[in-house]
C-alpha positions in Angstrom: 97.6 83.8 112.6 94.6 83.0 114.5 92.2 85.2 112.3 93.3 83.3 109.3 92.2 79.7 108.7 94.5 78.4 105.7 96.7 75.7 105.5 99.2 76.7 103.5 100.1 80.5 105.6 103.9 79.9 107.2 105.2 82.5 109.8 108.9 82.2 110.1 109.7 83.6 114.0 113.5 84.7 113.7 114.7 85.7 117.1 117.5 87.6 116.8 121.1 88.3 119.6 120.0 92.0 119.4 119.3 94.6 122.3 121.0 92.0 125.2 118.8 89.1 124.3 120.6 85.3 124.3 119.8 82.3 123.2 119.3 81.4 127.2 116.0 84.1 127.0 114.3 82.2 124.6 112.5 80.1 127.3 111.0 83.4 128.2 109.4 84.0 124.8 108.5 81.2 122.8 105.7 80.8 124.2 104.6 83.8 122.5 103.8 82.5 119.5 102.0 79.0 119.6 101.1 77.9 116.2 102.1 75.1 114.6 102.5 77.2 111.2 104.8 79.5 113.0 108.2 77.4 113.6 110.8 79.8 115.4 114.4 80.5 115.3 117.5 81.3 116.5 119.6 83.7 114.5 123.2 83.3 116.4 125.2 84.6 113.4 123.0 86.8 111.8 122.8 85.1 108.7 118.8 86.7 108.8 119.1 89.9 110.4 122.3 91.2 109.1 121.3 91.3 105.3 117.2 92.7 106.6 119.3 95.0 108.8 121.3 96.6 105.9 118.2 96.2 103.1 115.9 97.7 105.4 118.1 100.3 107.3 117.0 99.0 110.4 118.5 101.2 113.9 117.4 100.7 117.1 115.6 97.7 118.8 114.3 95.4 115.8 111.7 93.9 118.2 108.8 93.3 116.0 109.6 93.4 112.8 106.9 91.7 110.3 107.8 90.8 106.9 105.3 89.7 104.7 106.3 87.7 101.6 104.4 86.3 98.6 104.6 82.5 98.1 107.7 82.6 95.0 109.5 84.5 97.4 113.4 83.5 98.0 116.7 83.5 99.5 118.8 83.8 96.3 122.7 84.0 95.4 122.1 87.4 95.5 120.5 87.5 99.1 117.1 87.3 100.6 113.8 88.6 98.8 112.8 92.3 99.0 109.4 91.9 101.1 106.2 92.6 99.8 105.1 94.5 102.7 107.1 95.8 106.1 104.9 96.7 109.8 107.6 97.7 112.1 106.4 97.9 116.1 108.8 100.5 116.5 108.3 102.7 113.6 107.1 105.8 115.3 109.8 105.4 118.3 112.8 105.6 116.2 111.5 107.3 113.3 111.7 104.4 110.4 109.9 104.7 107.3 107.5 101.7 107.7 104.0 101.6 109.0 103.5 101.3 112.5 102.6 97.5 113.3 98.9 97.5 113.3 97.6 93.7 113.9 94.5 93.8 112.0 95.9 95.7 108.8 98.6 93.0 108.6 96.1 90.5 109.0 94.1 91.9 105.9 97.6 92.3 103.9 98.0 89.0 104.5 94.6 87.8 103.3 94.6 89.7 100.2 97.9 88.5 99.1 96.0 84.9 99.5 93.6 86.1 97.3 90.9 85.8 100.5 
């Protein structure tokens, strides 16, 4: 988010009670992401991850999982939006269909869905 000067970009940081982590180990990562566009999350119940997990077929540690969304996109009756675009940190390592998560390809996705 720091490449891309605009206003109106949102980051929605969903941290997730998958592979051990508690809401106690969110002191340890917050920190991670600092801007103020970016607020962050924690998804007790799965309300987020359960319906991405089934839509997206998502095994394995979901540590790094970037959605990228246009700005009509939403949560409907009929559950959340499809994403526009998927980068998934572990793509290689358990052998999901998504590109590997590649910073500066996401950051150019993400600019020329803005129309940058």
């Amino acid at each position: 988010m720091d490449k891309i000067d605009a206003p109106n970009l949102a980051a929605h940081v969903v941290w997730v009670p998958r592979n051990g982590a508690k809401e106690q180990h969110l002191d340890r990562v917050t920190h991670l992401v600092t801007d103020e566009r970016a607020p962050q999350y924690w998804d007790a119940t799965g309300a987020v991850i359960g319906p991405y997990t089934r839509m997206l077929e998502l095994t394995g540690p979901c540590a790094g999982v970037f959605l990228l969304f246009g700005p009509e996109a939403t949560w409907g009756d009929q559950g959340p939006p499809r994403p526009d675009h998927i980068e998934d940190a572990h793509a290689k390592q358990y052998d999901r269909p998504y590109p590997q998560f590649d910073s500066e390809r996401l950051a150019a996705k993400v600019l020329d869905a803005m129309g940058s």
